[in-house]
MARTOR-6169 format. One line per 3 residues: number of its first residue (from 1); their letters; for each residue x, y negated, z negated of N, C-alpha, C. Coordinates in Angstrom, 2 decimals, padded with zeros to 5 digits. Layout:
BEGIN
NUM	A	X Y Z X Y Z X Y Z ~ ...
END
This chain:
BEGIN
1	XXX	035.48 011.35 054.51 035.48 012.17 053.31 036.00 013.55 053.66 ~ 036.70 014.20 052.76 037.01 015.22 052.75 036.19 016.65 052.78 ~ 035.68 017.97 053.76 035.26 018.17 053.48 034.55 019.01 052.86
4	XXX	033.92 019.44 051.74 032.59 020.13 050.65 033.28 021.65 051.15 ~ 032.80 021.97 052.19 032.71 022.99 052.01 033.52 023.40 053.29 ~ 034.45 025.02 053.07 035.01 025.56 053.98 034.30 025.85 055.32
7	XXX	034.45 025.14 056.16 033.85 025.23 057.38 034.17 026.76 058.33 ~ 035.32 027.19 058.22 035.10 028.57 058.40 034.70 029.81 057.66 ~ 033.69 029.34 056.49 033.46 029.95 055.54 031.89 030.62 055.63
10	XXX	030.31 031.39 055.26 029.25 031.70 055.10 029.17 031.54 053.65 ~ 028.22 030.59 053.23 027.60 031.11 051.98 026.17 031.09 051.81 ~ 025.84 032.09 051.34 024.40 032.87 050.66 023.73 032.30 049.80
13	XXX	022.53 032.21 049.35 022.02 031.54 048.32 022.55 032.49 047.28 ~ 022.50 031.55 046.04 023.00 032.27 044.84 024.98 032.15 044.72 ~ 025.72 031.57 045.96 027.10 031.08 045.38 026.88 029.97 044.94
16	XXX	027.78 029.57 043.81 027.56 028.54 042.84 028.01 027.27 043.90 ~ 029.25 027.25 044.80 029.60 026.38 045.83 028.03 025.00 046.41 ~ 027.09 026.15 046.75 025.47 025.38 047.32 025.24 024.58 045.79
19	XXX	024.82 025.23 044.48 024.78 023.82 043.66 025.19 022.55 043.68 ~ 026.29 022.23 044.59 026.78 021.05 044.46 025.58 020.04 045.45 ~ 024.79 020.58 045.99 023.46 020.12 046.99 022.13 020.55 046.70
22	XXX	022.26 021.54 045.77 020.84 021.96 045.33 020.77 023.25 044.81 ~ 019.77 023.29 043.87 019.89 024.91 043.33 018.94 025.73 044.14 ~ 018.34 026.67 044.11 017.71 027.70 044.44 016.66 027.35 045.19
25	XXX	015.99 026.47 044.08 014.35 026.12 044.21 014.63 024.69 045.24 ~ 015.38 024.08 045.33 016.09 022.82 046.17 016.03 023.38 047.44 ~ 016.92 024.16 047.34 017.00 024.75 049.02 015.87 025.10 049.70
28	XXX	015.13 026.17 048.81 014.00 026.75 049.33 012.95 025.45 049.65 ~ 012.87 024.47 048.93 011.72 023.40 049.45 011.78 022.62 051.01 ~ 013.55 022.74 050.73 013.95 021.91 052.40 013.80 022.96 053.09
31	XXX	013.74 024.34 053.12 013.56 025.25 054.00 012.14 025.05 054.42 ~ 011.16 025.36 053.68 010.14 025.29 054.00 009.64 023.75 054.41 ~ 010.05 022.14 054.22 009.93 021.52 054.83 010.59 021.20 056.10
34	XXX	011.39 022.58 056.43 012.05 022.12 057.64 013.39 020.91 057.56 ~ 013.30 020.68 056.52 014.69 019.22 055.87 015.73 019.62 055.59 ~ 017.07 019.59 054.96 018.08 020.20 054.48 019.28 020.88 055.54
37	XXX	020.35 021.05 055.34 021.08 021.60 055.83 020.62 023.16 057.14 ~ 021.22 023.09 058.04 020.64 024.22 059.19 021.38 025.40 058.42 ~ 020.47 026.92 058.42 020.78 028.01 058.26 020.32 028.57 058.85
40	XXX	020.61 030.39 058.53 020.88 031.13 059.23 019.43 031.70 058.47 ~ 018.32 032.92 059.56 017.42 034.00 058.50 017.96 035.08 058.99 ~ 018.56 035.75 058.03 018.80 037.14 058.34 018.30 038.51 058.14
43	XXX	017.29 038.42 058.71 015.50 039.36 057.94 015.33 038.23 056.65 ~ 015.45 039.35 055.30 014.84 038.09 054.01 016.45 037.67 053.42 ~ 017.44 037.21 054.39 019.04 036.84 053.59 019.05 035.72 054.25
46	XXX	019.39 034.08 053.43 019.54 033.20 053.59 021.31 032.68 054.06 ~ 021.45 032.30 055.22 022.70 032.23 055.29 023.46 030.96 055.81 ~ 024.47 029.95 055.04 024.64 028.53 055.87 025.77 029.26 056.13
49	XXX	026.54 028.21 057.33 027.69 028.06 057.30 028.19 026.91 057.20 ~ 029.27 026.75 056.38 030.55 026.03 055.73 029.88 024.51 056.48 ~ 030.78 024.68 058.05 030.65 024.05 058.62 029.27 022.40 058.92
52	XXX	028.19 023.59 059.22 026.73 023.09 059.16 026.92 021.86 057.63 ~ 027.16 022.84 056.70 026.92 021.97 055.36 027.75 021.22 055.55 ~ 029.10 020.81 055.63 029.65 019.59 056.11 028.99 018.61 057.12
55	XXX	028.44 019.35 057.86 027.95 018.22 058.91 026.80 017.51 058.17 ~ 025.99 018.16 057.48 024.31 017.76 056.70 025.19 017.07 055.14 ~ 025.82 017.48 054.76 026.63 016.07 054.06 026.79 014.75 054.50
58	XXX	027.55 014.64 055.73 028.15 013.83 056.11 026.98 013.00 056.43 ~ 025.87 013.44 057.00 024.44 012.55 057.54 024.02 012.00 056.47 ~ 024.05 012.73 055.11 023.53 012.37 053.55 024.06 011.03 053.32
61	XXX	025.57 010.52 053.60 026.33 009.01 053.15 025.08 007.96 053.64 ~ 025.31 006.98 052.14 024.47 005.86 052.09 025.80 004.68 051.98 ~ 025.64 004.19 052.42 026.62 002.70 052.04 025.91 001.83 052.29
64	XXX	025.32 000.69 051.19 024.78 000.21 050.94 025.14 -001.40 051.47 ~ 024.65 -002.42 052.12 025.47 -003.33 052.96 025.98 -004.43 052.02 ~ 027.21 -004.34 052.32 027.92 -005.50 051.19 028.53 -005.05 049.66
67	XXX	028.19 -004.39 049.48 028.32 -003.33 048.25 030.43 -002.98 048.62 ~ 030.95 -003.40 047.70 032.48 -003.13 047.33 032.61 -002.56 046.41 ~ 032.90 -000.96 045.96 032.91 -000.88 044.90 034.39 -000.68 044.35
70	XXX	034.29 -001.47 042.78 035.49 -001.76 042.34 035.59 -001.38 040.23 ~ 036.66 -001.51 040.17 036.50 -001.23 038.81 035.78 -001.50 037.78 ~ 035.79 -003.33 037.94 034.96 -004.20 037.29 033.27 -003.87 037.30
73	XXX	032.87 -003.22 038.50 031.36 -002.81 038.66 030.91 -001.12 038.47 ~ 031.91 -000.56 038.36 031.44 000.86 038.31 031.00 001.06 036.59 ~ 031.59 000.37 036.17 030.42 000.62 034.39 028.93 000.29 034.02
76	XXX	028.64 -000.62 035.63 027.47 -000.93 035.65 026.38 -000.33 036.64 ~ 027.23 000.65 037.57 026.90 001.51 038.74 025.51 001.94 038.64 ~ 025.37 003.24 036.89 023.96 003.73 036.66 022.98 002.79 036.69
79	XXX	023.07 001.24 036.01 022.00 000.56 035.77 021.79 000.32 037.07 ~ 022.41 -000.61 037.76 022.32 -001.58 039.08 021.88 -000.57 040.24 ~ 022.47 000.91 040.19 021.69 001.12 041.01 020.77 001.40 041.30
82	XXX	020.13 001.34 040.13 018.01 002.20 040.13 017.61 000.67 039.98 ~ 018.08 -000.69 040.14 017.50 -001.78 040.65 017.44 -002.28 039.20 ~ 018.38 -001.51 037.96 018.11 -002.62 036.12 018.94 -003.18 036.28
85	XXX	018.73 -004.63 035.25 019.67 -004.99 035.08 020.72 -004.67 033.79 ~ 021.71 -004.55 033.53 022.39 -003.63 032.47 022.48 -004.92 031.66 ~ 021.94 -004.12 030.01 021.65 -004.80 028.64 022.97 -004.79 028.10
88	XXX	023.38 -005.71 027.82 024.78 -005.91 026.87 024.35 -006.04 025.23 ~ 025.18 -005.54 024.75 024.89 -005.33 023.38 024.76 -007.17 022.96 ~ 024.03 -006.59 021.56 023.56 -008.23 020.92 023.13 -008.80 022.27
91	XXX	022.06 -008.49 023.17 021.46 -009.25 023.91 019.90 -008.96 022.88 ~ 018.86 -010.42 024.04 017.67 -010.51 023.16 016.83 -009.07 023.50 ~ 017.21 -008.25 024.05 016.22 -006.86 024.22 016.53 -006.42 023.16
94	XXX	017.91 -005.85 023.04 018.62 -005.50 021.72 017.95 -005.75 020.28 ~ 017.82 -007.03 020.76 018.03 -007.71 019.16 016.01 -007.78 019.02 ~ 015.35 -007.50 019.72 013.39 -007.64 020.00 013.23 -005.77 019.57
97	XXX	014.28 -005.39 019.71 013.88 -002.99 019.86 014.15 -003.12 017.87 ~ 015.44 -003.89 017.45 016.03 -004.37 015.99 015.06 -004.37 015.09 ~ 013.94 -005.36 016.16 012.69 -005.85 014.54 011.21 -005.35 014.86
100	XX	011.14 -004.31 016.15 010.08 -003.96 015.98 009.43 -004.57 017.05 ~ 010.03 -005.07 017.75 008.59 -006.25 018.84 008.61 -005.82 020.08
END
């Protein structure tokens, strides 16, 4: 993968760039659990570098075993992956929510 963030770059809490991994209150929880990307304390200034966050990305990849993903399955991606199975219209769930049951 290509990567996130400029590795010869510092960013601070509060650049919009860190949203793409967590907002404010995100960061601060992995800080204090010790989890999350390595930073910098600079007295009370929070500081990553670029780099670091590429690397704590790259540990983040899940690939799931056997899993191909392809056109035909990515419309079904949201359901299948929280373990539903995806309701097609005029199915009997559909048609049981219709009359009330």
């Amino acid at each position: 993968m290509e990567n996130i963030f400029d590795d010869e770059r510092t960013y601070v809490l509060g650049d919009q760039e860190l949203e793409i991994i967590g907002d404010r209150e995100k960061l601060a929880q992995w800080r204090y659990k010790k989890t999350g990307p390595a930073y910098y304390r600079l007295g009370r200034k929070i500081v990553y570098r670029g780099s670091d966050l590429n690397s704590w990305v790259e540990q983040q990849r899940v690939e799931p075993p056997g899993f191909v993903f392809t056109d035909q399955n990515s419309s079904n991606l949201n359901a299948t992956s929280r373990g539903r199975r995806p309701i097609a219209l005029g199915s009997a769930n559909s048609e049981r929510a219709n009359h009330g049951l």
